[in-house]
N, C-alpha and C positions, 0 to 999 in steps of 0.2 A: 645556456639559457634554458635548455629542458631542466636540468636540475631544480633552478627557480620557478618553472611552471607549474613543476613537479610539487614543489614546495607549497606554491600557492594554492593547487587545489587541493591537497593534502590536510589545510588548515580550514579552507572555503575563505580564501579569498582570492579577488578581484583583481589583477592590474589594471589599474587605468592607463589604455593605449595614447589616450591626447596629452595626457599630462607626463610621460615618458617617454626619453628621446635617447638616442644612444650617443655616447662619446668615447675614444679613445685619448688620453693623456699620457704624451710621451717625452718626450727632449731631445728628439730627433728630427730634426728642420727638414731633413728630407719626408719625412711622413707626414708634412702636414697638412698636406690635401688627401693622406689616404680617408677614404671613407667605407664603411663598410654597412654590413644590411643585418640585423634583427629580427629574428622575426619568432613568433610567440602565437604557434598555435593559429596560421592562419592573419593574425596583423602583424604588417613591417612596424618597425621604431622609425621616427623621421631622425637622420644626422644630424645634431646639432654640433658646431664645434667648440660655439660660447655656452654652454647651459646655464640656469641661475638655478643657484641650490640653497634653498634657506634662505633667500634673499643675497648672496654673495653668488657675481658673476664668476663663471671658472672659464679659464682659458685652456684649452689642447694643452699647451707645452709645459703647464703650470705654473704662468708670471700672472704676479697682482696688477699687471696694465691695465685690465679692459675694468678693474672692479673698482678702482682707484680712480681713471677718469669718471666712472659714473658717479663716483664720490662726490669729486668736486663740482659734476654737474648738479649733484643735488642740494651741497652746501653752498651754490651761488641761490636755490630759489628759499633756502632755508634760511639764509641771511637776510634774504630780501622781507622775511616776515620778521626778523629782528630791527630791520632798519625800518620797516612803520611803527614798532614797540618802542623805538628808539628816538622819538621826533626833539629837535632842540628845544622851543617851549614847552610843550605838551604832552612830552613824552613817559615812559613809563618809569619808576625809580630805579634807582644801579642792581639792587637785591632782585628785582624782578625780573629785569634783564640780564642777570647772571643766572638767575636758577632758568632762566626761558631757553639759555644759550645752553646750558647743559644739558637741558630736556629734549630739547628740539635740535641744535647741530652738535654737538660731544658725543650724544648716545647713538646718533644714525652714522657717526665716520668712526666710531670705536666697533662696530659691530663687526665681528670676526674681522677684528682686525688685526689677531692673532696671526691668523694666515701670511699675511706680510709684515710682519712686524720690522723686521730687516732688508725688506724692499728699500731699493733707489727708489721708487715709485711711488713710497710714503711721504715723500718730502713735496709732494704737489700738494697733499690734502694739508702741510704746514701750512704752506701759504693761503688756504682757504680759512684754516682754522685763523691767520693772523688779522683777516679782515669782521671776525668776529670777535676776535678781542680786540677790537678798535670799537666795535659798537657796546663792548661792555663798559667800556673804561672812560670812554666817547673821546681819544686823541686821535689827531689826523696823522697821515700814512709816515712824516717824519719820524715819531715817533718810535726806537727800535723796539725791536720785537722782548727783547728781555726783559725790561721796564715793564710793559705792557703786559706778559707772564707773571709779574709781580703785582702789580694793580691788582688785572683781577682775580689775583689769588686762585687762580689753577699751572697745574704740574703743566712742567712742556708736555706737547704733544707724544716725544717719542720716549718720556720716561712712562707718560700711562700706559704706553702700547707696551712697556717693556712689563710694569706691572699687571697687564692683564694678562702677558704670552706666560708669565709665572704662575699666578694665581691658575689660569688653566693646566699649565705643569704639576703643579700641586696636587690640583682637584683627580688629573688622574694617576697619580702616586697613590693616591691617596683610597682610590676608587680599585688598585690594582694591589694592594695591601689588603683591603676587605674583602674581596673578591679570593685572595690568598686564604686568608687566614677564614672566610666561610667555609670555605672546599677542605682545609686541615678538618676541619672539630664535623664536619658531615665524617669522612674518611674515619676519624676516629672514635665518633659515634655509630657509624656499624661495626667497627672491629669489636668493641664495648659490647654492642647486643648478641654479637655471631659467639 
């Protein structure tokens, strides 16, 4: 922690004490009440063992439980503003309610959903996602879930999460090539000058 203190004043900057909390993430069930103390110059860090980082809950042991059920808590109230968009006479057209459902619950349960992509824990947010393709397509619960993938012409669930844990694989292949091939042509742009 000196080193980073070290760091920050070095540059003149500030840790924020309230907005920083400290955690240990391990995979050892026996530590997972350990807690330990931070301290920066005079402020402790408060232990948190859940922190939210970027908007994704992280748990100690590193499973996507605790971030997955906040998921589907938020795709039941997320749904719930698809199902007033949704009314049987009055309601809004299918195109609307398809881009409404991508905007509002696709883009808030894909969000670092890379992190679990192969979680057991992913197949709760199916079953969330399945009650919102029922308000796109507007069939009742009979309905299987495949059909209802086809209607309203979105990928399953776990092929997007598979195409987004790639497309992130990619971007740093990709980001670790340039990063490569920068530091060559510096390197052999001083051997060139010297």
């Amino acid at each position: 922690m000196c080193t980073i203190t070290d760091y920050l004043s070095a540059w003149k900057l500030k840790l924020s004490v309230t907005k920083t909390t400290s955690t240990a993430f391990h995979l050892n069930n026996k530590e997972t009440m350990c807690q330990f103390t931070v301290d920066t110059r005079g402020n402790t860090l408060p232990y948190n063992s859940n922190p939210t980082y970027l908007g994704a809950k992280l748990y100690c042991q590193l499973a996507y439980k605790q971030h997955s059920e906040g998921l589907c808590q938020e795709t039941l109230g997320r749904n719930n503003l698809l199902h007033c968009l949704a009314g049987s006479s009055w309601g809004a057209s299918t195109p609307t309610i398809h881009t409404s459902a991508l905007a509002i619950v696709f883009s808030a349960v894909e969000y670092a959903t890379q992190v679990g992509c192969h979680s057991c824990h992913s197949k709760k947010l199916d079953v969330a996602l399945n009650k919102t393709l029922r308000f796109i397509t507007g069939f009742l619960c009979p309905t299987p879930t495949g059909l209802l993938l086809i209607l309203a012409d979105i990928a399953p669930p776990n092929l997007r999460r598979e195409q987004l844990a790639c497309r992130l694989g990619c971007q740093a292949t990709i980001n670790t090539f340039f990063t490569v091939l920068s530091q060559t042509c510096r390197c052999r742009g001083a051997s060139h000058s010297i």
